[in-house]
VMD Tcl script that draws the C-alpha trace (Angstrom):
set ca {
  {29.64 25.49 95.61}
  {26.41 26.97 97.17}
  {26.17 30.87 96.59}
  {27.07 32.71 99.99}
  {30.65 29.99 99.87}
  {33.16 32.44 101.21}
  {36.62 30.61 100.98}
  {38.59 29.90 104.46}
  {41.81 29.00 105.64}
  {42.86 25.48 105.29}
  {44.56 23.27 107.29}
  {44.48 19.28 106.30}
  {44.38 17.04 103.79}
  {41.73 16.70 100.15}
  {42.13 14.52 97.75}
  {39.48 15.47 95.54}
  {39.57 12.24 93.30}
  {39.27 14.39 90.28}
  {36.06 15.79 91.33}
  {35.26 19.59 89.82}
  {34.33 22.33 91.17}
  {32.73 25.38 90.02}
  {33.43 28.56 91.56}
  {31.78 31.93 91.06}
  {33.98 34.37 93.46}
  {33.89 38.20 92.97}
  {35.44 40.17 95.83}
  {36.70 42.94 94.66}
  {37.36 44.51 97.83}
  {38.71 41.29 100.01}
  {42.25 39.65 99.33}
  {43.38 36.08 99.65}
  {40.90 34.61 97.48}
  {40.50 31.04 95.94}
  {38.85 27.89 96.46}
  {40.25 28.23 100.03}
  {41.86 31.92 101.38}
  {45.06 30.37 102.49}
  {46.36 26.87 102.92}
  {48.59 26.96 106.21}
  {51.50 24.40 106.59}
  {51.18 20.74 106.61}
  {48.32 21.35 104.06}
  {48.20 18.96 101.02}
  {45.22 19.46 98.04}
  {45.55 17.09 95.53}
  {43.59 16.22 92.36}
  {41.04 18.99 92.18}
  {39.90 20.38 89.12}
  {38.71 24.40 89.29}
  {36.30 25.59 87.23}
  {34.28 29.33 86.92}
  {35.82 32.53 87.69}
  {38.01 34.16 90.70}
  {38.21 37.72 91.21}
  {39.77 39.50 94.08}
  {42.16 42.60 95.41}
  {45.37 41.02 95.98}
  {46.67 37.39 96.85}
  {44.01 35.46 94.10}
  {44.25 31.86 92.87}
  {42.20 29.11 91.65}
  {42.82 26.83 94.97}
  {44.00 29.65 97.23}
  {44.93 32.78 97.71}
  {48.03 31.96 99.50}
  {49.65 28.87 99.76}
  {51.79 27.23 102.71}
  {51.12 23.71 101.98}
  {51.51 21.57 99.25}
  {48.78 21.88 96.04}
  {49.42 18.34 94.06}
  {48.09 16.97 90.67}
  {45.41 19.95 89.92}
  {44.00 21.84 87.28}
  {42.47 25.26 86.55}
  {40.08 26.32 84.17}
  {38.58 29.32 85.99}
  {39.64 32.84 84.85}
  {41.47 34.59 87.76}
  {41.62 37.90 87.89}
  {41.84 41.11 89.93}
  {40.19 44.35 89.55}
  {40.90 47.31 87.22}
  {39.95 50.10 89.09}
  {42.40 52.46 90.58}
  {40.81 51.58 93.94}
  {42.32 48.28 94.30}
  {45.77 47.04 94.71}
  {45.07 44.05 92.31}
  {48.49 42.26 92.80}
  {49.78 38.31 93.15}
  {47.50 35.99 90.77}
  {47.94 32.60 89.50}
  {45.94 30.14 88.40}
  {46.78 27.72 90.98}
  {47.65 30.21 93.77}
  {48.38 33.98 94.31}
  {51.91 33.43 96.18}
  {53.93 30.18 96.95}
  {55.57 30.45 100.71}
  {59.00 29.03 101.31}
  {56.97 26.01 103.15}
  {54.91 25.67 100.15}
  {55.22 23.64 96.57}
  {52.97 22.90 93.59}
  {53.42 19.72 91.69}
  {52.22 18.44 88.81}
  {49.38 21.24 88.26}
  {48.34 22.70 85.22}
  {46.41 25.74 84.08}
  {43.91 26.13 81.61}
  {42.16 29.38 82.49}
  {43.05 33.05 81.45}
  {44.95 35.05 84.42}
  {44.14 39.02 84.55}
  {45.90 41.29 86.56}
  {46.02 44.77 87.19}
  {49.28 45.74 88.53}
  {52.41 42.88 89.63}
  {53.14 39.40 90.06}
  {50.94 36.96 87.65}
  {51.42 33.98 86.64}
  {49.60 30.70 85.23}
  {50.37 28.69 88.29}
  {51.55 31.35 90.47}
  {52.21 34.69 91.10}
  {54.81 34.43 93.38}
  {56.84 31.75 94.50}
  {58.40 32.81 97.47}
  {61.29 30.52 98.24}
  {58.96 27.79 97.12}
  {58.60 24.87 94.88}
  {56.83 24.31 91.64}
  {57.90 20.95 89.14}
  {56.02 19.70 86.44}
  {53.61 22.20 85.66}
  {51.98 23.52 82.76}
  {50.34 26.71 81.78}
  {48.02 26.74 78.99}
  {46.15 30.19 79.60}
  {46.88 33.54 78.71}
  {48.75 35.64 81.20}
  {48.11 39.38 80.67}
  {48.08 43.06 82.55}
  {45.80 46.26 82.71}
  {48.39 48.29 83.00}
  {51.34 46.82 81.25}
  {54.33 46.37 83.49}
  {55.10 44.14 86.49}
  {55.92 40.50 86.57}
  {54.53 38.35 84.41}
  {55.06 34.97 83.62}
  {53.87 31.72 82.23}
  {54.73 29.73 85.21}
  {55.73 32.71 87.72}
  {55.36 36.27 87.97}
  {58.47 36.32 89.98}
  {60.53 33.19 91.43}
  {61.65 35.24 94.30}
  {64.40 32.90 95.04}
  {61.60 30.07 94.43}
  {62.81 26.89 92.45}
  {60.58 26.55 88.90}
  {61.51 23.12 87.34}
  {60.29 20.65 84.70}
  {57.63 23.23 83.66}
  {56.27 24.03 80.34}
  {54.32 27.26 79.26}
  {52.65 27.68 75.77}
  {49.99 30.42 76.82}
  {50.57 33.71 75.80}
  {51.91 36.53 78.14}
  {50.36 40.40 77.21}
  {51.15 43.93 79.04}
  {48.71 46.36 77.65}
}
mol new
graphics top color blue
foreach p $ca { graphics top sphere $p radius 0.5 }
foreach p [lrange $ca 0 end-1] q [lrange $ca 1 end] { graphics top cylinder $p $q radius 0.2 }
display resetview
């Protein structure tokens, strides 16, 4: 994407074909954070690949920041990752999305990238999956912490009364 790209909310329908795209997003200060800064209900992304690196305070993903919609048949090699200062919050990460809303799922996705978090809720395809859905997925990347801690996870940080099925991890998960 052009330099200045500052993602948006979402609302539709891309079917990227398997088309890539690179991403260079550091916003330290700003949350909700991805390809696009939410994707609101109804919302459906399918086959996009994410490539680069995504860096933001809280709510950070490879496609979005947040996630209402659905997010189908994608991969992730960008790094995602939040800041280390004190100054920042630096929580919900995942390679595919920072949080999963009960209206929300993720199918068939996998992650490739490294996921970097400084306090909670990381994951390689989401942070948190609140109430929501995520089947056949795979995380490949290495899920770690600044500050040790938290929830981590190869698939989810935390489920949060999400369903996780059909999902395979083999990336490594570090708290240091």
């Amino acid at each position: 994407l052009t330099e200045g790209y500052e993602p948006f909310e979402f609302s539709g329908k891309l079917y990227g074909n398997g088309y890539t795209i690179k991403l260079n997003h550091n916003y330290p200060e700003k949350s909700y954070i991805g390809l696009f800064s939410k994707l609101l209900k109804g919302s459906v992304v399918s086959d996009v690949v994410i490539e680069g690196k995504v860096c933001g305070n809280t709510y950070v993903g490879g496609i979005a920041g947040y996630t209402d919609g659905k997010i189908l048949n994608s991969m992730n090699y960008a790094s995602v990752s939040t800041p280390s200062e004190d100054t920042y919050k630096g929580t919900h990460g995942g390679g595919i999305t920072g949080a999963l809303s009960v209206y929300g799922g993720i199918s068939g996705c996998a992650n490739y990238g490294e996921i970097k978090g400084r306090s909670s809720y990381f994951g390689g395809i989401v942070g948190v999956a609140n109430k929501g859905k995520v089947v056949f997925c795979e995380n490949y990347g290495k899920v770690s912490t600044h500050l040790g801690g938290g929830a981590y996870g190869g698939i989810a940080g935390n489920s949060s009364n999400g369903i996780v099925e059909k999902c395979l991890n083999t990336g490594s998960i570090k708290a240091s």
